[in-house]
BALUMGU-765942 format. One record per residue (C-alpha): x, y, z. Coordinates in nm, 4 decimals. Layout:
BEGIN
(r (X,Y,Z));
...
//
This chain:
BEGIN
(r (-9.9730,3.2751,-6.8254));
(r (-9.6317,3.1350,-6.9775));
(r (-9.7046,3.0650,-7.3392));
(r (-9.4737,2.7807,-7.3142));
(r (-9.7063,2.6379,-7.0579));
(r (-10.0247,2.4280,-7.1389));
(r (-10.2328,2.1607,-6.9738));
(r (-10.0980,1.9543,-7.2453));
(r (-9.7397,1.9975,-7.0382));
(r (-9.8279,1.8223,-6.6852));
(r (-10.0702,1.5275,-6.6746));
(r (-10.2458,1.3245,-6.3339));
(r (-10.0997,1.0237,-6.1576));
(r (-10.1545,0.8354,-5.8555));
(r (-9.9123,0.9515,-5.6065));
(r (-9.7065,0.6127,-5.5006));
(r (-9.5173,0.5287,-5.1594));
(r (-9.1685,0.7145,-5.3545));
(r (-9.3866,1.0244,-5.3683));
(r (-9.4655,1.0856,-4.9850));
(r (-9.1443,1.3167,-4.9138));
(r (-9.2305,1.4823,-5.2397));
(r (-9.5982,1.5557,-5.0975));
(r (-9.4604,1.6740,-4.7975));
(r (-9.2103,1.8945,-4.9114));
(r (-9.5053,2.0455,-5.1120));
(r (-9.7389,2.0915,-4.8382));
(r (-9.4605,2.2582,-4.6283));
(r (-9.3584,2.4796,-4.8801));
(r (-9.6882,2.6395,-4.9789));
(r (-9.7494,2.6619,-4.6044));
(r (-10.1059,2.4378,-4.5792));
(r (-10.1792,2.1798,-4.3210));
(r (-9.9328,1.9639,-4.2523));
(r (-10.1631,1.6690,-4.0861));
(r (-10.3385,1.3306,-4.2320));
(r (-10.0863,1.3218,-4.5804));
(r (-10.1411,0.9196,-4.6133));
(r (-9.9465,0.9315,-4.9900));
(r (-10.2322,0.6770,-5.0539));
(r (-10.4990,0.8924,-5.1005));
(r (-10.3239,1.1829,-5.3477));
(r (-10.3418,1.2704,-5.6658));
(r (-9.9953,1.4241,-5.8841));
(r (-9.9737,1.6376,-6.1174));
(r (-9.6379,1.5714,-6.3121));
(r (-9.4551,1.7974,-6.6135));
(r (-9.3229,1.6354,-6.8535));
(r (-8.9845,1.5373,-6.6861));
(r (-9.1936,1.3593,-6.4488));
(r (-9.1425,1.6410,-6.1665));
(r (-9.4508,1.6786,-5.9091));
(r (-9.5258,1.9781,-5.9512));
(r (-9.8704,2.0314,-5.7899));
(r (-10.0852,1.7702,-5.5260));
(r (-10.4218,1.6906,-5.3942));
(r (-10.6125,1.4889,-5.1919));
(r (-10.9720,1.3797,-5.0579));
(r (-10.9396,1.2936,-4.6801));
(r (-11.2033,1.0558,-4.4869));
(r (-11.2721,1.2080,-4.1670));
(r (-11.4287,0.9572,-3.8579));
(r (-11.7564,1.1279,-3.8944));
(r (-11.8164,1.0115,-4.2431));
(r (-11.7459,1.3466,-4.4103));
(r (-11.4651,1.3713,-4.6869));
(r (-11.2944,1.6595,-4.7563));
(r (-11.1133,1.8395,-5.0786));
(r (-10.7854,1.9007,-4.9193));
(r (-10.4020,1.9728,-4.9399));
(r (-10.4357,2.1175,-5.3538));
(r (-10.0890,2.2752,-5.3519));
(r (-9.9066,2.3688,-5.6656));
(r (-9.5457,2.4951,-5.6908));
(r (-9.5145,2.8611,-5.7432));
(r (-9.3932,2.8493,-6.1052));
(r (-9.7070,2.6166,-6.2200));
(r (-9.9732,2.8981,-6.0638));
(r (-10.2434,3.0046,-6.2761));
(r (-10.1899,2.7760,-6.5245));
(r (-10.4458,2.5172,-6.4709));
(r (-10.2913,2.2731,-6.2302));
(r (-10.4776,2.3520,-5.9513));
(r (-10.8223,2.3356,-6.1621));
(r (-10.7182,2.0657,-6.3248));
(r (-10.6155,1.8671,-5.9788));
(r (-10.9673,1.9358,-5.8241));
(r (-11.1690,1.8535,-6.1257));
(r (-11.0367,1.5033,-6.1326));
(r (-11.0659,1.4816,-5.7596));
(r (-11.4433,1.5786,-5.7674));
(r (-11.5026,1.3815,-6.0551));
(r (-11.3610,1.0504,-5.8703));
(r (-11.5523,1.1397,-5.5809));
(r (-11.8831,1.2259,-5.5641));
(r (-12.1515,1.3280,-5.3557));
(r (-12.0809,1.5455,-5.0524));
(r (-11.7762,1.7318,-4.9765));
(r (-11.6386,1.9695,-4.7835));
(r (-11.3544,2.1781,-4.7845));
(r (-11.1476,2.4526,-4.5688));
(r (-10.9306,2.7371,-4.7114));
(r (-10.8387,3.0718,-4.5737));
(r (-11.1820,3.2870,-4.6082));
(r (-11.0214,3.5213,-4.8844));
(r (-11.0051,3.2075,-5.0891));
(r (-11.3869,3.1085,-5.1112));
(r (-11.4603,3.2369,-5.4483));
(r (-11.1929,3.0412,-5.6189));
(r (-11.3868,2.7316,-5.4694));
(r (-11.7355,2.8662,-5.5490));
(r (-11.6164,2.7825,-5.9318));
(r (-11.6543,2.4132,-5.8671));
(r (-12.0034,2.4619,-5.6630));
(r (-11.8454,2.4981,-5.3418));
(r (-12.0481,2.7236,-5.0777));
(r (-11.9638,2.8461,-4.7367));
(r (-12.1294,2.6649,-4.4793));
(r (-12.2726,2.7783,-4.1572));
(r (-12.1618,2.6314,-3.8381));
(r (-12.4651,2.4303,-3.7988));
(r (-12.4739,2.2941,-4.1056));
(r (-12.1174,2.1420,-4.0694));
(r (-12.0572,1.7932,-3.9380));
(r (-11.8493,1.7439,-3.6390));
(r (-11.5403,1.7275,-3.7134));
(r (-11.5852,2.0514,-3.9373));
(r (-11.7347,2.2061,-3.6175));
(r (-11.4529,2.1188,-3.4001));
(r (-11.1923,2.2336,-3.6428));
(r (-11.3602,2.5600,-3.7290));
(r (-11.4274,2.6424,-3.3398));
(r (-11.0426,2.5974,-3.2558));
(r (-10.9077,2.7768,-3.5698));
(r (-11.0547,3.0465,-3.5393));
(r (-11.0003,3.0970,-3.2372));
(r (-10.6301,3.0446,-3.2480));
(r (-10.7044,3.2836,-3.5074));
(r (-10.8085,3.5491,-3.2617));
(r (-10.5435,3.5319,-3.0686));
(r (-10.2753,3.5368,-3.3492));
(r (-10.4327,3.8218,-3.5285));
(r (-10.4985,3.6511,-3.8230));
(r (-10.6310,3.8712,-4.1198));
(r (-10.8346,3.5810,-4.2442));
(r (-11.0238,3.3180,-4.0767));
(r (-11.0838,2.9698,-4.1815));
(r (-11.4192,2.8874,-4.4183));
(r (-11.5513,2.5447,-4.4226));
(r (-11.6970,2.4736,-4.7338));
(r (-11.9621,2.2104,-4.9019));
(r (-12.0608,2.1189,-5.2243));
(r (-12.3118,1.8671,-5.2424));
//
C-alpha cells in the first residue's frame, strides 16, 4: 500500500447525472458488466481533487432481489480500501437480503462482508437465469472461471 494513500484521501458521494460517462468509463475499463448503470443508484468514491476514482451500486432486479453490483476501482486506488470502503456503505444503506455475482476466484474477498455462495436452488429467478446462461457461455468460451452468485442475508 502507498504510504501516501489513506482512507482519509478519497471520501463517498452520490454519483449525480454529470457522473454517468464517468461510471461508464469505469465499468468498461475494469472490464465488469456493462448493463443496468442508471447513475441514480451509485455510490463515488472521490480523491481529494474530486476525481472518481472507484464506483458501486445496488441494482433492483423485477423479482424483488437486489444485488451488490458494478464495485470497480481504478487500478492505482487497489488495495487501498476503496473497494471495502464502497461496499460497507452500500450494505450499510441497504439491508436485508442481497445477492451478488463475481468471477468464482473472487468469492472469498466477498465472504469478508458475510457473503456465501449460493446454490442454484436457493437463488431467485433472475439469479437462476443469469447463472444458467453464463456459464454456459462460459463453456463454450473456455472460461477459467465461472460466475458465483452470492447472498448475504
Amino acid at each position: 500500500m502507498d504510504p501516501n494513500i489513506s482512507p482519509d484521501n478519497f471520501s463517498l458521494r452520490p454519483a449525480t447525472l454529470s457522473d454517468a460517462s464517468t461510471v461508464r468509463k469505469i465499468i468498461s475499463q475494469v472490464r465488469i458488466n456493462p448493463l443496468a448503470l442508471d447513475w441514480q443508484r451509485f455510490t463515488l468514491a472521490i480523491d481529494t481533487d474530486s476525481k472518481v476514482i472507484g464506483c458501486g451500486q445496488i441494482k433492483p432486479h423485477s423479482d424483488g432481489s437486489f444485488e451488490l453490483a458494478s464495485i470497480a476501482v481504478l487500478p492505482e486506488w487497489r488495495n487501498k480500501g476503496v473497494a471495502r470502503r464502497l461496499i460497507e456503505f452500500l450494505l450499510e444503506q441497504h439491508p436485508g437480503t442481497m445477492y451478488l455475482t463475481c468471477q468464482s476466484n473472487l468469492g472469498s474477498m466477498y465472504q469478508k462482508f458475510g457473503f456465501k455462495s449460493t446454490e442454484t436452488t436457493e437463488m431467485t429467478p433472475y439469479f437462476r437465469r443469469l447463472s444458467r446462461i453464463v456459464n454456459w457461455v462460459g463453456k463454450l468460451t473456455h472460461e477459467p472461471h465461472s460466475m458465483l452468485v452470492m447472498r448475504r442475508n
